[in-house]
N, C-alpha and C positions, 0 to 999 in steps of 0.2 A: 504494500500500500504506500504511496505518494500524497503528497500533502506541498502544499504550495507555499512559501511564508515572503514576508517583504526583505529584500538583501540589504541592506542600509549602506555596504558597502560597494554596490554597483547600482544603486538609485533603480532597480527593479525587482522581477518576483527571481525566487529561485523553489525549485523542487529539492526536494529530501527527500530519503529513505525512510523507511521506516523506524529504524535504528537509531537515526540522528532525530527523527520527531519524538522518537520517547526520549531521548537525551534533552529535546528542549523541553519537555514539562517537566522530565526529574528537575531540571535547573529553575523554572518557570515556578514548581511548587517552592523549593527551597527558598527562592530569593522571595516569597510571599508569606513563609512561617514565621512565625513569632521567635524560632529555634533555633537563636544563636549558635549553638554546638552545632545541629544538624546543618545550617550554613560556613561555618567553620571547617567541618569535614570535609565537605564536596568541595569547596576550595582549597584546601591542602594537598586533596590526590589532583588537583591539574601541574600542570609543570607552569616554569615560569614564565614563558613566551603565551600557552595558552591562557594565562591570566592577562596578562597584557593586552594582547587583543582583543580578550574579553572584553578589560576594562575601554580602550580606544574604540572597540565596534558601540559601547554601551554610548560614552563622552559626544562623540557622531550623533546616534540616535536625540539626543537631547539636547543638542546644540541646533537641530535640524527640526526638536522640536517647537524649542524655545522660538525660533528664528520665525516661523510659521506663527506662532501666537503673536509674536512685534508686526509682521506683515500682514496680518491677517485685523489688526486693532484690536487683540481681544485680550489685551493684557488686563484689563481691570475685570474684564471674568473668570480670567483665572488669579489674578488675585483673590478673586473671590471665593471661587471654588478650594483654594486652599487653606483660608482662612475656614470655612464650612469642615473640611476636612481634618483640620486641625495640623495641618505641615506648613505653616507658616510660608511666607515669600523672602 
């Protein structure tokens, strides 16, 4: 089975495996638990390069998304939306 996900670093879609889409909800749940230990772990067993990229594919994402909320005028909704949330701006 094939699954489709956004490439952040080729500004398009790419297809996965099956293998790699359970790889991103194992990561997808981690980084959404409350379970500092159990996010602790699953980053310990990547090596150093795969953190790195991790971390520069994440800084992209967020930078790209931020970027869209300034061009888009909708900064004061997500200020607001974060303030509702409780994550501060």
């Amino acid at each position: 089975m094939q699954t489709i996900l956004f490439d952040s670093e080729n500004n398009g879609i790419k297809t996965i495996s099956y293998a790699e889409q359970q790889q991103v909800r194992l990561t997808t749940e981690l980084l959404h638990t409350n379970s500092h230990n159990a996010l602790v772990k699953a980053l310990a067993s990547r090596s150093r390069s795969e953190l790195i990229k991790g971390f520069c594919k994440e800084m992209s994402a967020k930078n790209r998304a931020y970027y869209f909320i300034l061009e888009s005028g909708l900064i004061h909704q997500f200020h607001q939306f974060c303030q509702e949330k409780g994550t501060g701006t």
